[in-house]
C-alpha positions as CSV (number, residue, x, y, z in Angstrom):
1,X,7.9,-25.0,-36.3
2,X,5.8,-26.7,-33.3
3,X,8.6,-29.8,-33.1
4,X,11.6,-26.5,-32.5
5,X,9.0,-24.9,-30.2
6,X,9.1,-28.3,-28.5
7,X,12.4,-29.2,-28.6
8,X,13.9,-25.8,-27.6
9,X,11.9,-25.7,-24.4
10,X,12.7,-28.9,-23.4
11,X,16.2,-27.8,-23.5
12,X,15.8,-24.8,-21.5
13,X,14.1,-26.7,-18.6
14,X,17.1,-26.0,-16.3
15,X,17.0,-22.4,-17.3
16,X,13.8,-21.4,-16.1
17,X,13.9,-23.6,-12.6
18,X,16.8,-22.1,-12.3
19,X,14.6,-18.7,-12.7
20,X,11.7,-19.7,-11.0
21,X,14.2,-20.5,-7.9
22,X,15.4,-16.9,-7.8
23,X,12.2,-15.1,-7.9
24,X,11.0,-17.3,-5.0
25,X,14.4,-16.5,-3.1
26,X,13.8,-12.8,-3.4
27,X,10.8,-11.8,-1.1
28,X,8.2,-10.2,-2.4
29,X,5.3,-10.1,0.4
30,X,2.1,-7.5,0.1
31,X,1.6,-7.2,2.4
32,X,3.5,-4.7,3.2
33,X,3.8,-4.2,-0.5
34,X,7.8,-2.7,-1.0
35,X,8.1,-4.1,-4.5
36,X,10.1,-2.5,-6.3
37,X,13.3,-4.7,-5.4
38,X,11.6,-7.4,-6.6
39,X,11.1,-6.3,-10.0
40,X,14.6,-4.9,-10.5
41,X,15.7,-8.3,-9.9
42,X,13.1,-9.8,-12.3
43,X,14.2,-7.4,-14.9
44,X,17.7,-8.1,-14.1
45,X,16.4,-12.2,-14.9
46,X,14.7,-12.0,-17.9
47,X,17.1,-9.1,-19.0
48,X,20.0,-12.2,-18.4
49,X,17.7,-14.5,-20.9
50,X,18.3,-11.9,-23.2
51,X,14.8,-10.1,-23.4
52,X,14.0,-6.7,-23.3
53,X,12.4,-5.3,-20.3
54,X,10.8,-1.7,-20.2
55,X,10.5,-0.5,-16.4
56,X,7.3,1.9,-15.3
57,X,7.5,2.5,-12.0
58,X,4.1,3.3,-10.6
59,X,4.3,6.9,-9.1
60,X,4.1,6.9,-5.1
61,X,0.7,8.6,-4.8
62,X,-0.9,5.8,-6.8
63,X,0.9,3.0,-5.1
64,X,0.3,4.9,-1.2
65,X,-3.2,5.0,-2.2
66,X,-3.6,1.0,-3.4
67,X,-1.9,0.1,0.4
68,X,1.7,-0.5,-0.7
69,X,5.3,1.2,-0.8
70,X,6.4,0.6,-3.8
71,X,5.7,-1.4,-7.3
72,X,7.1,-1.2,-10.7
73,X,5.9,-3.1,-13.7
74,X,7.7,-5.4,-16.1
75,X,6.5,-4.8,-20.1
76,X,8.3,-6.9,-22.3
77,X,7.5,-6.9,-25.8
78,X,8.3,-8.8,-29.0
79,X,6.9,-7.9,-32.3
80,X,6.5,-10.6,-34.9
81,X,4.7,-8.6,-37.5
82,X,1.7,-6.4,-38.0
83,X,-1.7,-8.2,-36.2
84,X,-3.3,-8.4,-32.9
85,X,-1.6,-8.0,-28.9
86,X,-1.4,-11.2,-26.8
87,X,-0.9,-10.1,-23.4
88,X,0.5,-12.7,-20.9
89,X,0.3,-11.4,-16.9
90,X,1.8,-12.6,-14.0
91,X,2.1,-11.2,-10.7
92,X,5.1,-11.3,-8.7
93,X,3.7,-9.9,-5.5
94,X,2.6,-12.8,-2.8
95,X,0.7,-13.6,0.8
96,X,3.3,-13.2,3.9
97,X,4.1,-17.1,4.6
98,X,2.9,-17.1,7.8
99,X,3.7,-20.6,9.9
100,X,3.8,-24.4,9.7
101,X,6.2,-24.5,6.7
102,X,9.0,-27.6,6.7
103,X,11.1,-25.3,4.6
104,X,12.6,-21.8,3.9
105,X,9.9,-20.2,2.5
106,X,12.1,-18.3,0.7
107,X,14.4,-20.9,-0.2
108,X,13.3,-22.6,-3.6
109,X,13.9,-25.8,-2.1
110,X,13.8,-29.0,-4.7
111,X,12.1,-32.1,-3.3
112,X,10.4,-35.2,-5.3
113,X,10.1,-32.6,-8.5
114,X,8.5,-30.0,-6.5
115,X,9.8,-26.8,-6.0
116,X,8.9,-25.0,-2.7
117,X,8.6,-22.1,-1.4
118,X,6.3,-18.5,-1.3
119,X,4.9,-17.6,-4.5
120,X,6.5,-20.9,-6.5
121,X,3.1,-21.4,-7.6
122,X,1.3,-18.3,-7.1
123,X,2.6,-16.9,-9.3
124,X,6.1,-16.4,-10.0
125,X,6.0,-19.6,-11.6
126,X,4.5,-18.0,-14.5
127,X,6.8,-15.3,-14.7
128,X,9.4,-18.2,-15.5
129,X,6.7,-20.0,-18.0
130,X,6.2,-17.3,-20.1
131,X,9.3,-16.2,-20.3
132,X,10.3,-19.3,-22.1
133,X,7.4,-19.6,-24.6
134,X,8.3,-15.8,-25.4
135,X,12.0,-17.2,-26.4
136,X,11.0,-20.3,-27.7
137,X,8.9,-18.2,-30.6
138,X,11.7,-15.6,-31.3
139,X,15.0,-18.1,-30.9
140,X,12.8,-20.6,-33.3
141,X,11.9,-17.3,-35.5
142,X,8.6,-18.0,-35.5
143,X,6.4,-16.4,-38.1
144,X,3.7,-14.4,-37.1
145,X,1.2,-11.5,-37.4
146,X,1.3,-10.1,-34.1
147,X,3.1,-9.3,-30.7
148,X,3.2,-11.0,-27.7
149,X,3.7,-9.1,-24.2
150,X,4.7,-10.0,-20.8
151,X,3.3,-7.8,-17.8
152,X,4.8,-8.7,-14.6
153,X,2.9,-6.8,-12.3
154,X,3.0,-6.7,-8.3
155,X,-0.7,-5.9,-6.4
156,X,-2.7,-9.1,-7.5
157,X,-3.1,-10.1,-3.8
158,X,-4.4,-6.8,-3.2
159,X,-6.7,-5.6,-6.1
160,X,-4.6,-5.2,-9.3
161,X,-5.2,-1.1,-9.3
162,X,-1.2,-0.6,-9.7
163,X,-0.6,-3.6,-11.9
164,X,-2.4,-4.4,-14.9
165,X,-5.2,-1.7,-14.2
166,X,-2.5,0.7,-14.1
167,X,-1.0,-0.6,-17.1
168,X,-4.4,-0.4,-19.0
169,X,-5.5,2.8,-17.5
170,X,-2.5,4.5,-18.9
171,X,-2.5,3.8,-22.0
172,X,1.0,1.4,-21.5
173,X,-0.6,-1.9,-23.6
174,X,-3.6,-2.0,-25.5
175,X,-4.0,-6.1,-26.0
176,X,-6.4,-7.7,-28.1
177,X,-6.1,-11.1,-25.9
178,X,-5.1,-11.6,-22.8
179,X,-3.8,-15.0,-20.9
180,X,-2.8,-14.6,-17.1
181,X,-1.7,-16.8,-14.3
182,X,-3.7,-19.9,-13.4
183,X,-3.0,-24.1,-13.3
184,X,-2.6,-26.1,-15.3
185,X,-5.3,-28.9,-16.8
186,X,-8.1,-26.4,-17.6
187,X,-8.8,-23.5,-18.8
188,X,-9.9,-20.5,-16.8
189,X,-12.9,-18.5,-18.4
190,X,-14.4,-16.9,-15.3
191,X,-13.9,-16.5,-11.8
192,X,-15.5,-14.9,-8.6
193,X,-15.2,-11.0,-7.4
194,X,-14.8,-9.5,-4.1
195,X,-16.2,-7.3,-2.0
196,X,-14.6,-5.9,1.6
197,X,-16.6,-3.7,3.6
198,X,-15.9,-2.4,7.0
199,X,-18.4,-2.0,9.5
200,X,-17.5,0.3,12.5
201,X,-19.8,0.3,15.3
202,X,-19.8,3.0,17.4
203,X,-21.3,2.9,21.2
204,X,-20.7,5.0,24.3
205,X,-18.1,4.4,26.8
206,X,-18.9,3.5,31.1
207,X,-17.5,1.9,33.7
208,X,-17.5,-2.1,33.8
209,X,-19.1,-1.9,37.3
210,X,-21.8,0.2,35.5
211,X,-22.3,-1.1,32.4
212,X,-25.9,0.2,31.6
213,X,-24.8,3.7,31.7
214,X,-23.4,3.6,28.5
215,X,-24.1,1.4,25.3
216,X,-21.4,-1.9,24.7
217,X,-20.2,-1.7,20.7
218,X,-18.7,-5.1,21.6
219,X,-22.1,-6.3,22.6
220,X,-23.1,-5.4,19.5
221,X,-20.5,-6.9,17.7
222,X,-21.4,-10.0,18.5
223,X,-25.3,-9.2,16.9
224,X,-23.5,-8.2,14.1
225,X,-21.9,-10.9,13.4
226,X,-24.3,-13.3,13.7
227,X,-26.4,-11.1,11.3
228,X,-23.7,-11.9,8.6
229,X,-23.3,-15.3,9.2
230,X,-27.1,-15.7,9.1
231,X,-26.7,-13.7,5.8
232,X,-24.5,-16.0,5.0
233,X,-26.2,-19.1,5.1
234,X,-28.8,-18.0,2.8
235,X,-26.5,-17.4,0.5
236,X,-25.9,-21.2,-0.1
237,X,-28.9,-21.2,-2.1
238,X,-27.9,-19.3,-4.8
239,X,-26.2,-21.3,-6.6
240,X,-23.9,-20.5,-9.6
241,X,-24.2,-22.2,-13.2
242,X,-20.7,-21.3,-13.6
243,X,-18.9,-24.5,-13.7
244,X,-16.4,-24.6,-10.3
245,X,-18.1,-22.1,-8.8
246,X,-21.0,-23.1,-6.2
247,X,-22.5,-20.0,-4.4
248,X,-21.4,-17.1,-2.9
249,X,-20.1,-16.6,0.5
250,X,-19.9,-13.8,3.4
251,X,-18.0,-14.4,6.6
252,X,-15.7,-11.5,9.1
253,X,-12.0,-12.1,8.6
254,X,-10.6,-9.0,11.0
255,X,-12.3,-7.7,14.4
256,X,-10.9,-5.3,16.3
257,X,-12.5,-3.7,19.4
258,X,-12.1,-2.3,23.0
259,X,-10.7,0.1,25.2
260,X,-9.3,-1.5,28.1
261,X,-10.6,-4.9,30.3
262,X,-12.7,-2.6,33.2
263,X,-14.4,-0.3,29.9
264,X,-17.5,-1.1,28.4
265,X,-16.6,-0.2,24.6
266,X,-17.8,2.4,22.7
267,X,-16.2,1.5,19.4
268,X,-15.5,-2.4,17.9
269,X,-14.4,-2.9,14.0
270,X,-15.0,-5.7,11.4
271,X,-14.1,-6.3,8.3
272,X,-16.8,-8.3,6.1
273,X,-15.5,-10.6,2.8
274,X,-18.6,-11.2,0.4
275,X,-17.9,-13.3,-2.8
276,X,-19.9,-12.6,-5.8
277,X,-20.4,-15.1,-8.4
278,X,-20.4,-14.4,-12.1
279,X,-24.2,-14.9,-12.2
280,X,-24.7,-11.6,-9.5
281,X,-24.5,-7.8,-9.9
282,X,-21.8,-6.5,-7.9
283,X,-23.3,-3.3,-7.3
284,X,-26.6,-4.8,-6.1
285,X,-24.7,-7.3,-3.6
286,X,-23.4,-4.4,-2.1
287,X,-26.6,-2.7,-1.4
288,X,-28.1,-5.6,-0.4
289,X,-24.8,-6.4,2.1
290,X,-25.5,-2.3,3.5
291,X,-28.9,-3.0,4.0
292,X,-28.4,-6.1,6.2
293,X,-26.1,-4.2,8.0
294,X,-28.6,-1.2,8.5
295,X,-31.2,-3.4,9.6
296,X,-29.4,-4.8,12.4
297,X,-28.4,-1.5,13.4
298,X,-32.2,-0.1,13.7
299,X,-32.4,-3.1,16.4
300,X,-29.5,-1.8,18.9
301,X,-30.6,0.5,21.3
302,X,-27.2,3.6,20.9
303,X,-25.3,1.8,18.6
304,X,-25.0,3.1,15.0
305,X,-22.5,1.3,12.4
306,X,-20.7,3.5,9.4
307,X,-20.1,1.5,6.5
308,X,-16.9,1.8,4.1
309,X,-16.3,0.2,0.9
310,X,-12.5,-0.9,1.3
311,X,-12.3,-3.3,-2.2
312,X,-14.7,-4.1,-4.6
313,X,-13.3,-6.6,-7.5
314,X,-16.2,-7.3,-9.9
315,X,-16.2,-10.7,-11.4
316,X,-14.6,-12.1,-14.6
317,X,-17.0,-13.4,-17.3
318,X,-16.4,-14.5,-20.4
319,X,-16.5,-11.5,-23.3
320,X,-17.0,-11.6,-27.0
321,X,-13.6,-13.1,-28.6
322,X,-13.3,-15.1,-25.2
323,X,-14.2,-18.8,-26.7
324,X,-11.3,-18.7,-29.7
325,X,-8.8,-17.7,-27.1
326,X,-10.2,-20.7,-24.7
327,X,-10.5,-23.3,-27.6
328,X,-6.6,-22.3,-28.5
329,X,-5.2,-23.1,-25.1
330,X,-7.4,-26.1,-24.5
331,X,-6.3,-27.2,-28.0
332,X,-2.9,-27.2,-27.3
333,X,-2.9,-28.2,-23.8
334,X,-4.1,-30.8,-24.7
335,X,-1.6,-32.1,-27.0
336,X,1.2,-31.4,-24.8
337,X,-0.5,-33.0,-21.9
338,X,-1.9,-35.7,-24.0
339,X,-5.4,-36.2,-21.9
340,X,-8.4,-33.8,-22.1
341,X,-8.6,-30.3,-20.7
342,X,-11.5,-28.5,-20.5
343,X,-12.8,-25.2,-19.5
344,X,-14.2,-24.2,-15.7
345,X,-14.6,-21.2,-13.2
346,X,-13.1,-21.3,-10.2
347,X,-14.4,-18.9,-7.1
348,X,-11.5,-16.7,-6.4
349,X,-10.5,-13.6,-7.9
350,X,-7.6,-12.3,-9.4
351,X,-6.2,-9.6,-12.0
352,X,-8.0,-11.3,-15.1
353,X,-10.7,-9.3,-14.2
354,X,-9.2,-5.8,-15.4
355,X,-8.2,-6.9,-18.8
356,X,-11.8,-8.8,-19.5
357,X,-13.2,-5.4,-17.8
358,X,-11.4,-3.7,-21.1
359,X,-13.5,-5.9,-23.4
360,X,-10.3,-7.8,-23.9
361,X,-10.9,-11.9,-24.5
362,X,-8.9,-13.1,-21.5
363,X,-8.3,-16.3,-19.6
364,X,-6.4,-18.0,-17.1
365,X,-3.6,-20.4,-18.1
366,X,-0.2,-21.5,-16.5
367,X,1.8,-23.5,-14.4
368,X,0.9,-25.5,-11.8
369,X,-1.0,-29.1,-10.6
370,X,-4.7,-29.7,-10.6
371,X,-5.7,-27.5,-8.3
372,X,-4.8,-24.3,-6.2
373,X,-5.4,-27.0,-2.7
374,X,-2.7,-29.4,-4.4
375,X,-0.4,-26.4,-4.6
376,X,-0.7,-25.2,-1.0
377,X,-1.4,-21.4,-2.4
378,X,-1.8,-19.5,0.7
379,X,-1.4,-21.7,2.5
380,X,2.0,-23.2,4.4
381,X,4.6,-25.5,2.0
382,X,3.3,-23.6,-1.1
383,X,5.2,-25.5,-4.0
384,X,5.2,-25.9,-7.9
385,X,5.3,-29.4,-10.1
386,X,8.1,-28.4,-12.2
387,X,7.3,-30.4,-15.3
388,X,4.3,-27.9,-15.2
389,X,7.1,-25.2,-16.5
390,X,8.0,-26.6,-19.7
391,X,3.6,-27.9,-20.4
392,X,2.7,-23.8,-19.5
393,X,5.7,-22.6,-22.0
394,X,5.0,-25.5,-24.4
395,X,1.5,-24.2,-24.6
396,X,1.1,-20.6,-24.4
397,X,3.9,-20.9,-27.2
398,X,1.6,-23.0,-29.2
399,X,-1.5,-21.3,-28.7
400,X,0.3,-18.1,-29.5
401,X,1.3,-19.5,-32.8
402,X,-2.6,-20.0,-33.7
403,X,-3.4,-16.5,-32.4
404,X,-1.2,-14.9,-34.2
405,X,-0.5,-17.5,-37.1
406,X,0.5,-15.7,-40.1
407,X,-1.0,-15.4,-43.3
C-alpha cells in the first residue's frame, strides 16, 4: 500500500504544479479580502481532480465584521470507514505583493524548480499537497478507520475567525487531529500569538505660531513610542524554552496623525504588534501592554490615549494527543526525505491555533524549503521548491495511513 501511495504521487507530479500554478494566477489578496472568486475556482480545481467539494459561504455580517468582503470555505471529505477525523487546513487568502518582485506576482512563473509567485508558498501550495495525498489514499483504496478532510479556508493573514474558527464554531467539522499549512523538514508543534492594539492619543488643537496654547498629540506620539520600544527591549529577556522561538517582541507598524502642516495636532494614531510566546498568558500581556500605555499617559500634561483591542491570537501549544500526531509526521517525513526531521516552534502565528484551541492534537506540516526566509513569504519573489509537493503529499498520505490504520 505505501509503494502505490508512492508511486501514484509521483505520477501526478505534473497534476498538482499544474494546480498549484492556477491558484497562484488567481489573486487572492486580504487585504482587501474579496474571496469568494478565489474559492469557486479552487472548487472548480479540485472538483476537476475529481473530489467532492462542499461550499459554505460565510454570511456577510460575519465576514464585514472579520475586515473582509467576501470568503467561502472549501470542505472536502472522504470517508474510509468508521474511526477518528484528520483535518488538513490550508489557506488560500495571501499578503498584497507589494514591490521589488522580478516576476508576475501572479504569474506561477517556473525557474531552476521553483515556482514563483504570491501565495506559491504561503499557502496555496498546500492546497495542491493535500489534495494529492487525499487521492493518492482513495485511487490506491487505501484501507482505513477514519476520514480525512480538506478545509481551504481564506482569513489566515488576518485572524482565522471566518475560516477554520468559523468552520469549528458552527459545528461544520468536528476533527480528532488536525495538520495545517507549514514547511517542510520539521514538524510544527507550537507557534507564537498576537496581539494588535491601537493607541489613539487625543490632544487639543492651536495655531503653529502658538503652539503652547493647545496640547501637540504628535508630540506625544513620539513619547509614546519610545515608551514601547523601551518596553520592547525588556522584553528580550524573556526568553522562550520553546524551541525556535526566542522572546517576545513589541514594535508600532502604522502611525497616522495630524491635521494640516501650520496645526499643532490634537489627535495622532498607532497601532502596536506584541508577540506572545507559548510560555506567556495572553491575557496578562495585554494588561501589562495597557498599563505601559497608561503610565506614559499620566506623564503628558492634556494628552489622554484610548486603548482598543483590534486582534488578539493566543498562542498554539501542544495538547494531549499532540506527540502521536507529531511522531506520525516526523516518522514519515523522514522516510520520504531520507535525513532527520524533528520537531520545533517557530514565532509566528497562524490558523493552527483555533483547532489546538478545540483541544484538537494539531500541527503544522506541508510544502515548502527549510524555512519561511528561504521561501520569501511576505516578502517580494515569494516562491515554492516544487519537489516539496510530492514529499508534503507523500507524507501526510503516509502519516494518514498510521492515524487512521485499520484494524
Amino acid at each position: 500500500m505505501e509503494t502505490a501511495i508512492c508511486k501514484y504521487v509521483e505520477e501526478h507530479r505534473d497534476d498538482a504544479v499544474s494546480m498549484l500554478a492556477e491558484l497562484v494566477r488567481t489573486p487572492s489578496d486580504n487585504p482587501p479580502g474579496d474571496c469568494a472568486a478565489h474559492a469557486e475556482r479552487t472548487a472548480e480545481l479540485l472538483e476537476a481532480a475529481g473530489l467532492t467539494v462542499e461550499r459554505h459561504p460565510v454570511p456577510d455580517e460575519v465576514v464585514k465584521r472579520h475586515g473582509m468582503i467576501s470568503a467561502t470555505n472549501l470542505i472536502v471529505r472522504h470517508r474510509f470507514g468508521d474511526g477518528p477525523v484528520l483535518a488538513l487546513n490550508a489557506h488560500g487568502d495571501v499578503v498584497p505583493p507589494g514591490s521589488g518582485w522580478s516576476t508576475d506576482p501572479y504569474g506561477g512563473e517556473i525557474r531552476d524548480g521553483w515556482m514563483y509567485g504570491r501565495g506559491a508558498a504561503v499557502s496555496k501550495s498546500d492546497i495542491a499537497s493535500y489534495a494529492f495525498a487525499m487521492k493518492a489514499l482513495i485511487e490506491t483504496g487505501a484501507k482505513l478507520d477514519g476520514t480525512v478532510e480538506l478545509h481551504v479556508t481564506y482569513d489566515e493573514e488576518i485572524g482565522g475567525h471566518t475560516g477554520p474558527g468559523y468552520i469549528l464554531s458552527q459545528g461544520l467539522s468536528k476533527p480528532d487531529y488536525a495538520v495545517c499549512a507549514a514547511f517542510s523538514y520539521a514538524v510544527v508543534t507550537a507557534h507564537n500569538g498576537c496581539l494588535h492594539l491601537e493607541a489613539r492619543i487625543k490632544g487639543k488643537s492651536a495655531h503653529a505660531a502658538m503652539p503652547t496654547t493647545g496640547h501637540d498629540a504628535i508630540a506625544a506620539l513620539g513619547q509614546v513610542i519610545g515608551a514601547i520600544y523601551d518596553y520592547g527591549d525588556s522584553l528580550t529577556q524573556r526568553k522562550s524554552t520553546f524551541d525556535g522561538i526566542d522572546h517576545p517582541t513589541c514594535i508600532v507598524g502604522l502611525v497616522n496623525g495630524g491635521i494640516n502642516t501650520n496645526v499643532v495636532a490634537d489627535g495622532a494614531t498607532l497601532r502596536i504588534d506584541r508577540r506572545i510566546t507559548p510560555d506567556e498568558d495572553a491575557d496578562a500581556v495585554e494588561a501589562e501592554l495597557r498599563e505601559v500605555l497608561a503610565e506614559c499617559a499620566s506623564r503628558l500634561d492634556g494628552i489622554s490615549i484610548e486603548v482598543e483591542r483590534i486582534l488578539l491570537a493566543r498562542p498554539f501549544k501542544p495538547v494531549e494527543g499532540a506527540d502521536f500526531l507529531a511522531d506520525s509526521i516526523a516518522k514519515r517525513a523522514c522516510q520520504v526525505l531520507g535525513e532527520s526531521v524533528g520537531t520545533t516552534a517557530v514565532p509566528l502565528y497562524t490558523d493552527a491555533r483555533h483547532y489546538s484551541e478545540q483541544g484538537i492534537p494539531t500541527v503544522m506540516y506541508g510544502a515548502g524549503p527549510r524555512t519561511l526566509i528561504e521561501a520569501n513569504g511576505h516578502r517580494a519573489d515569494e516562491r515554492l521548491p516544487l519537489d516539496t509537493l510530492a514529499v508534503s503529499s507523500k507524507v501526510i498520505a503516509l502519516a494518514a495511513c498510521d492515524l487512521l490504520r485499520a484494524r
